[in-house]
C-alpha positions in Angstrom: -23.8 12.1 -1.9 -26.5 9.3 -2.8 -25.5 5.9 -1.2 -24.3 4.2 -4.4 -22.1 6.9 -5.2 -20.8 6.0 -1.9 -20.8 2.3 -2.5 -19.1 2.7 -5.5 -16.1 4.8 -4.3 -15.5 2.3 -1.4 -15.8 -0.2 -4.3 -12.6 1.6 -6.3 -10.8 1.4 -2.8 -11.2 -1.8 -2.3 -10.2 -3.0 -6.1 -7.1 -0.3 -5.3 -5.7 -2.7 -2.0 -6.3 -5.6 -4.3 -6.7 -7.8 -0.6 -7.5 -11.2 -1.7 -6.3 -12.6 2.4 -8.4 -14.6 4.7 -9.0 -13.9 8.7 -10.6 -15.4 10.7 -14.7 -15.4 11.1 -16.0 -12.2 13.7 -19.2 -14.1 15.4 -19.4 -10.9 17.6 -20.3 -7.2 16.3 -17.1 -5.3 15.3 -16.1 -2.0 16.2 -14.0 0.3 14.0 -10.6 0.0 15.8 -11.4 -3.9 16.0 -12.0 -3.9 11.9 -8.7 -1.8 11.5 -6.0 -4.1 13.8 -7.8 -7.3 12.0 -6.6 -5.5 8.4 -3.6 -4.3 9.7 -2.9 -8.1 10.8 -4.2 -10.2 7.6 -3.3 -7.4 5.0 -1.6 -9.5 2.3 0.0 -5.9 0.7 1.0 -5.2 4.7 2.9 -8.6 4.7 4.5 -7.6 0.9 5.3 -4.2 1.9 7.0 -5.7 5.1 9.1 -8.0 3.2 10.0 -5.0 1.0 11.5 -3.5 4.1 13.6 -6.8 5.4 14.4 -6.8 1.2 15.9 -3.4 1.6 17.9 -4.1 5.6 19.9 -7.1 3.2 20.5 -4.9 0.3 21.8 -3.0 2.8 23.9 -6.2 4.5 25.3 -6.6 0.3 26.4 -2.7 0.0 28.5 -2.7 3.4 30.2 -6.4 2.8 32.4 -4.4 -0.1 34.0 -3.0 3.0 35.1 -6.5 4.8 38.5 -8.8 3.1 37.2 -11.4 0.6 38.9 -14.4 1.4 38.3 -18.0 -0.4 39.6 -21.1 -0.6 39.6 -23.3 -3.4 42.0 -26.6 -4.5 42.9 -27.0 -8.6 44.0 -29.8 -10.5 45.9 -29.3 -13.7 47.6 -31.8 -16.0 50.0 -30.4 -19.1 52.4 -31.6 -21.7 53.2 -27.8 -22.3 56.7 -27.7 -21.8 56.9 -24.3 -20.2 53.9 -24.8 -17.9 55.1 -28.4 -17.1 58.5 -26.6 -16.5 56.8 -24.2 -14.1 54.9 -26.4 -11.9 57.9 -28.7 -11.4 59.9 -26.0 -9.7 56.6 -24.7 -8.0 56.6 -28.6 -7.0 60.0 -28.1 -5.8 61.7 -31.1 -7.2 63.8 -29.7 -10.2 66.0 -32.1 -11.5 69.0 -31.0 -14.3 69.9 -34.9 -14.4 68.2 -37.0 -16.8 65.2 -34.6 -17.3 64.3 -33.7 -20.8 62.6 -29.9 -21.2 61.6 -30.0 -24.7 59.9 -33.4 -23.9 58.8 -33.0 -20.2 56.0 -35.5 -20.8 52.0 -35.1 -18.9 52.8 -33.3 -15.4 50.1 -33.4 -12.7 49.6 -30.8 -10.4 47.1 -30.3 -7.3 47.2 -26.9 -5.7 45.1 -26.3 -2.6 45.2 -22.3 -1.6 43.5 -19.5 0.1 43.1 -16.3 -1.2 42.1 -13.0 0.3 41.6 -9.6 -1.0 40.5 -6.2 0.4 39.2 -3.4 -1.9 41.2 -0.2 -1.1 39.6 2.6 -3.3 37.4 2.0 -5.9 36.3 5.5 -6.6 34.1 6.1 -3.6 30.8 3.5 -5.3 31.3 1.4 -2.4 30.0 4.2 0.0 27.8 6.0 -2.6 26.2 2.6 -3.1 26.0 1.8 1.1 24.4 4.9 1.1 22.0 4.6 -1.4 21.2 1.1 0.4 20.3 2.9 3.6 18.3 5.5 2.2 16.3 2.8 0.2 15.4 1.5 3.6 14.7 4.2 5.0 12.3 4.7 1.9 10.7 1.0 2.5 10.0 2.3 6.2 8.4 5.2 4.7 6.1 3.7 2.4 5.0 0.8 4.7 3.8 3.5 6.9 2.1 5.1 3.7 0.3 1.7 2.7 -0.9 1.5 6.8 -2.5 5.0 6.7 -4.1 4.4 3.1 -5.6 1.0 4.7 -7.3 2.7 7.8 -8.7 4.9 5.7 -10.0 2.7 3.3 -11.8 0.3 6.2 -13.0 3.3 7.8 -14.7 4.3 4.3 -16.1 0.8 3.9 -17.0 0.9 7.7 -18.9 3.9 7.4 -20.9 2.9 4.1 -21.9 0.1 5.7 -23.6 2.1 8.7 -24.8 4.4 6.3 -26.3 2.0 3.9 -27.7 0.3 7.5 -29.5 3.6 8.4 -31.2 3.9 5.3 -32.3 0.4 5.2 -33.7 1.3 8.7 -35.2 4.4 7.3 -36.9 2.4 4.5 -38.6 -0.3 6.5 -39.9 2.5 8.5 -41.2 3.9 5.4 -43.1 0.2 4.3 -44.5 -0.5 7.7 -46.1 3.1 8.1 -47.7 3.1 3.8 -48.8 -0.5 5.0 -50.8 0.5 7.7 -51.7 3.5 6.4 -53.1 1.3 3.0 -55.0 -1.4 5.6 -56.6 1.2 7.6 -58.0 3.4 4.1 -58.9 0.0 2.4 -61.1 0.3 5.5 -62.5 3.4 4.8 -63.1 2.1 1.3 -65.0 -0.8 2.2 -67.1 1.3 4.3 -67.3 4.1 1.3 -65.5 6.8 3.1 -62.9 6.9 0.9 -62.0 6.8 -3.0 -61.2 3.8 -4.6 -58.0 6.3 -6.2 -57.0 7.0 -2.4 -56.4 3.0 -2.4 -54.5 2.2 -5.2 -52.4 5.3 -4.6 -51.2 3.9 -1.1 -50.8 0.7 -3.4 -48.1 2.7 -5.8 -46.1 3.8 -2.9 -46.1 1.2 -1.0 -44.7 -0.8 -4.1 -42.1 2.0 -4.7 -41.3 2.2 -0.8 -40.6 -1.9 -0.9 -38.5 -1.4 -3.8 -36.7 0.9 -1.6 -36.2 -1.1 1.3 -35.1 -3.9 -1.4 -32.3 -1.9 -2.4 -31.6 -0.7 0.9 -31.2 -4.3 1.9 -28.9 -5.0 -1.5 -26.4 -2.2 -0.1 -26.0 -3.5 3.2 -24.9 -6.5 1.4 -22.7 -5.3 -1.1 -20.9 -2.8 1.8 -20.2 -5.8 3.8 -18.9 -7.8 0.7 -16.4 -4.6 0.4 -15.3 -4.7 3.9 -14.7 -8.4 3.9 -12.4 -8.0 1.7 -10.4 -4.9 2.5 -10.0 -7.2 6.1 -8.6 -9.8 4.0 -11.9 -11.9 4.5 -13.2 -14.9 1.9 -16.8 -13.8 0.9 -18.4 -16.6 2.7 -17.0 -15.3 6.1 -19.4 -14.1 8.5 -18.8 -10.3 9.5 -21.3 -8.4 11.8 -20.1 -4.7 12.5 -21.4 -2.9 15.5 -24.4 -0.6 14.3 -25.4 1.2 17.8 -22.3 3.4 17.5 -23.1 7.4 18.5 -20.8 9.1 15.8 -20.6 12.8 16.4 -20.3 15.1 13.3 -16.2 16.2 12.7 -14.5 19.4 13.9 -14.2 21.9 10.7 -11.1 21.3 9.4 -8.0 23.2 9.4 -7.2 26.1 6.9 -5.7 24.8 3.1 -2.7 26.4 4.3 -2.0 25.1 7.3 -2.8 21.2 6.1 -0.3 21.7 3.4 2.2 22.9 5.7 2.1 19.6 7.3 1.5 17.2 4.7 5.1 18.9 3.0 7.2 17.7 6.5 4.9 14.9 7.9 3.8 12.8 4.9 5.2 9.5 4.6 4.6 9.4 0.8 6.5 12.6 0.2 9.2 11.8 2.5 9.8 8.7 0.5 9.9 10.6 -3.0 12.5 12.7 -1.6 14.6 9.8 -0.3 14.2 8.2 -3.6 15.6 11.0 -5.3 18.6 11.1 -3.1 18.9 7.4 -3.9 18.9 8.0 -7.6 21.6 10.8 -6.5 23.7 8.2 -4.7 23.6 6.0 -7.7 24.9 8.6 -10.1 27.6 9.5 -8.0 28.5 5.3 -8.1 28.7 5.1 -12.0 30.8 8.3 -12.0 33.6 7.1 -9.6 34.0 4.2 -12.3 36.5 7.2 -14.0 38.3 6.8 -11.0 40.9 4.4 -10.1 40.4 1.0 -8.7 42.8 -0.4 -6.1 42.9 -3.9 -4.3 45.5 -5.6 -1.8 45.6 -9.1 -2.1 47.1 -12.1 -0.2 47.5 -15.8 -1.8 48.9 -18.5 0.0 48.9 -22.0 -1.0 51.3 -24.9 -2.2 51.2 -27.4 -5.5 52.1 -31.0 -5.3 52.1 -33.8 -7.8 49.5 -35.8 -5.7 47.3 -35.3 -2.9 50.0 -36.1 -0.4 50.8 -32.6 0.3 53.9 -31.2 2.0 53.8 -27.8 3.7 57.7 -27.8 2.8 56.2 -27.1 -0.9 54.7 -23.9 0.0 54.2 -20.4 -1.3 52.7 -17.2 -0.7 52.3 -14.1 -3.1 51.1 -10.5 -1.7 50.5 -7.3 -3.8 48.4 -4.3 -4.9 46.6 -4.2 -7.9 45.7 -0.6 -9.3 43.1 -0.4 -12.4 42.0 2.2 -14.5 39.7 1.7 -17.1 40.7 4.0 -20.2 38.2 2.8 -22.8 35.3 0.6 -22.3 33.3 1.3 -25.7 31.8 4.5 -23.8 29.7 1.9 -21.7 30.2 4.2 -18.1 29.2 7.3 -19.8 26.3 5.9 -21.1 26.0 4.5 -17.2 26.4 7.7 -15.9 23.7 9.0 -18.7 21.7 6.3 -17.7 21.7 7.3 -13.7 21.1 11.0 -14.7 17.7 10.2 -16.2 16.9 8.1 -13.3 17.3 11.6 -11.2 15.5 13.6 -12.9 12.7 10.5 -13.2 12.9 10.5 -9.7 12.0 14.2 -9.0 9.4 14.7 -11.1 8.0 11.7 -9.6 8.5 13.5 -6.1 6.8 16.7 -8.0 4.1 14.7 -9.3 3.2 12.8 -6.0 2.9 16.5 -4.3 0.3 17.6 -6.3 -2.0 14.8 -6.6 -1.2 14.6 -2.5 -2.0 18.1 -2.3 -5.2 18.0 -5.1 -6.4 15.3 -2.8 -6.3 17.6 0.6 -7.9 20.3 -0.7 -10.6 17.8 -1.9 -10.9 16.1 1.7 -10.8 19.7 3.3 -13.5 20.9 0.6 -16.0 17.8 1.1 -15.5 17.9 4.7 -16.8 21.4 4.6 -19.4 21.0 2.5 -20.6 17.6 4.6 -20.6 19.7 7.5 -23.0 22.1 5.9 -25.3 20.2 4.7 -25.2 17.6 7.6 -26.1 21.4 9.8 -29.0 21.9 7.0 -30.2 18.6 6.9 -30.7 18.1 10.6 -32.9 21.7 10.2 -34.6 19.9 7.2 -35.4 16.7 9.5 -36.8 18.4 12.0 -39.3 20.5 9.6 -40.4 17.5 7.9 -40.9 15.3 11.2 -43.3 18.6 11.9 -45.0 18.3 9.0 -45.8 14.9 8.8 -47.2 14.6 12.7 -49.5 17.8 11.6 -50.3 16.0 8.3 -51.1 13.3 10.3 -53.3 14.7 12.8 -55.3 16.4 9.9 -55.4 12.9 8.0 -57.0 11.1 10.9 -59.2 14.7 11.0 -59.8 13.4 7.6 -59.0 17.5 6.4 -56.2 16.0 4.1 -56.0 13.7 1.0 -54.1 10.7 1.3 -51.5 11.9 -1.3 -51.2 15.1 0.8 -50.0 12.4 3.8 -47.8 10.1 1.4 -45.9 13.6 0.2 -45.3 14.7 3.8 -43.8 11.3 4.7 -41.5 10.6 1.4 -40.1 14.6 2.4 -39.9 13.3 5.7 -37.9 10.2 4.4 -35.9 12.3 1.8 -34.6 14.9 4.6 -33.6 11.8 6.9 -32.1 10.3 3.8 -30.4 13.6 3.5 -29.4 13.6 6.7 -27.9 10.5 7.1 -25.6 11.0 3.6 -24.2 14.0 5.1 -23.4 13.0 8.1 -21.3 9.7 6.6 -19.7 12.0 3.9 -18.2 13.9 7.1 -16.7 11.2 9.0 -15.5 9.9 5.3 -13.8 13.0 4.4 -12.2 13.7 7.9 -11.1 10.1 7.7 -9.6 10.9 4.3 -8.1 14.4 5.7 -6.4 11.9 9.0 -4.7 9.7 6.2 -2.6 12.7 4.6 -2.5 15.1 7.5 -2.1 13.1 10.8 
């Protein structure tokens, strides 16, 4: 895979993470694992996801306080000239009066009632736990995909980590490439001046050097733009200084696993799939909620308080009421079976969700698997193809300074021998990238 078809996938990751964060400045080189805790630590998404989770712990808290008593206190004032109110709160006042006291004209009455009230919901059709439920599930879920969103990071830094090495290599690679045309173009501008050589011998060295400096030019631009990316999948402003340790020995991957077998795991182990399937039980949960609205509703309450003409209140004045209330709804407009129909789309949303997720999960493991495999085989055919064109190019070589060979037979030896490191290098990168990607849905 060419280096800007690397560049430009680890581009797409990082626009995917949308990390816009700033860390701290790295003065010294940074190693993988040191790269990963830094994005695990400044990861704006991280810190969104993790409030997600403390978001789901208080839904939770809301769900479960519909099992505790509701109790509230509260004070009223009421004035009235109704006769039958006024009549009302002058016995609840406790100073009825036959003598001298006018009902049909009672006159304004004032009335202050200070009370507490508390209720405790007996049965409401079983929504209360369907809905607790559905609150720890959704939890559970948050838990799920946090761990999701960690492993899609470290992959994503260790793709941006590795393009960066790789686009290092190359750039190594191409200023080898300038300083061995160069010398080779100083010592035949030599032989020209001496008349050895053709004046064509010359300004071919000239071309390639030109092409091999535009090479090491882009080489250069790479580097740059790799480090850009990995700035800001650490969460990183632009301007930041980030050095990444380059003299790390990275031995090719193991071959991976049968298809079979990574599937196998990715169906019990991965987080993404896990939290489909709690999201489907939490659409379940939900739809088992709106139908208990058919069901009764019943509620114990207690209400103790006393009412007095004035704020100078008298415990002698006094008054408690206790009951059950029992509710059924018979007709609301057909608004719970639409609910209800509501909730049943939301299942089946949910599990084709769930269905969807484990194909593109699974599309994307056999992918991994698939460029892993073929990485290792061409990493295994390049490092065959390095060493045959390191062995052409020292014979070229010795036959050049033999003068047996033309100069363009020596600059086609050493862009092979460039090409096959090239090669080399690609593979070797596309490996380490592909396992990486094969860790984040497997392990």
């Amino acid at each position: 895979m060419p280096i800007k078809i690397i560049l430009l996938s680890v581009w797409l990751l990082a626009i995917s993470t949308s990390l816009t964060g700033h860390a701290a400045a790295h003065t010294e080189p940074l190693t993988l694992a040191q790269a990963i805790d830094v994005a695990l630590e400044n990861n704006p998404q991280l810190s969104i996801m993790q409030a997600r989770v403390e978001q789901a712990e208080q839904e939770l808290s809301l769900a479960l306080a519909n099992y505790y008593p509701q109790i509230n206190v509260a004070i009223a004032y009421q004035h009235t000239t109704h006769p039958a109110e006024a009549f009302a709160l002058i016995i609840a006042q406790r100073r009825l009066d036959f003598s001298g006291m006018d009902f049909n004209h009672p006159g304004g009455i004032d009335n202050y009632r200070p009370q507490l009230t508390a209720t405790y919901s007996l049965y409401r059709g079983g929504q209360d736990s369907h809905l607790a439920a559905a609150a720890q599930l959704a939890k559970q879920a948050s838990a799920l995909e946090q761990d999701a969103l960690c492993k899609r990071l470290i992959n994503h830094i260790t793709a941006a980590y590795f393009a960066q090495l790789a686009a290092s290599d190359v750039h190594r690679l191409s200023q080898h490439a300038v300083t061995a045309i160069a010398s080779e173009l100083r010592q035949t501008q030599h032989y020209f001046a001496a008349g050895t050589v053709l004046k064509s011998d010359v300004l071919s060295l000239q071309v390639h050097l030109a092409e091999a400096q535009d090479a090491e030019l882009h080489a250069a631009h790479a580097i740059e733009i790799a480090n850009t990316l990995l700035k800001t999948l650490l969460g990183k402003a632009v301007s930041d200084t980030l050095i990444i340790a380059e003299n790390l020995v990275l031995q090719n991957p193991k071959a991976p696993s049968a298809l079979a077998d990574l599937l196998a795991k990715i169906h019990t182990q991965h987080p993404e799939i896990q939290a489909a399937e709690k999201r489907i039980a939490i659409a379940q949960e939900h739809l088992a909620a709106e139908r208990g609205a058919y069901l009764p509703r019943a509620d114990a309450y207690i209400n103790y308080g006393l009412n007095s003409k004035n704020t100078d209140f008298d415990t002698q004045r006094d008054n408690v009421s206790v009951g059950v209330q029992v509710d059924v709804d018979v007709f609301n407009g057909f608004a719970t079976q639409a609910k209800i129909n509501k909730a049943e789309h939301e299942v089946a949303i949910a599990k084709e969700q769930a269905r969807q997720l484990r194909l593109q999960i699974e599309s994307a493991v056999n992918t991994a698997q698939l460029n892993l495999q073929d990485a290792l085989r061409r990493a295994e055919l390049a490092a065959l193809a390095v060493q045959a064109a390191d062995e052409a190019l020292r014979l070229v070589n010795e036959q050049r300074q033999a003068g047996v060979v033309t100069v363009t037979r020596y600059i086609e030896a050493e862009v092979a021998r460039d090409k096959a490191h090239t090669r080399h290098i690609t593979a070797h990168y596309d490996a380490l990238r592909a396992e990486a990607e094969l860790k984040q849905h497997v392990f």
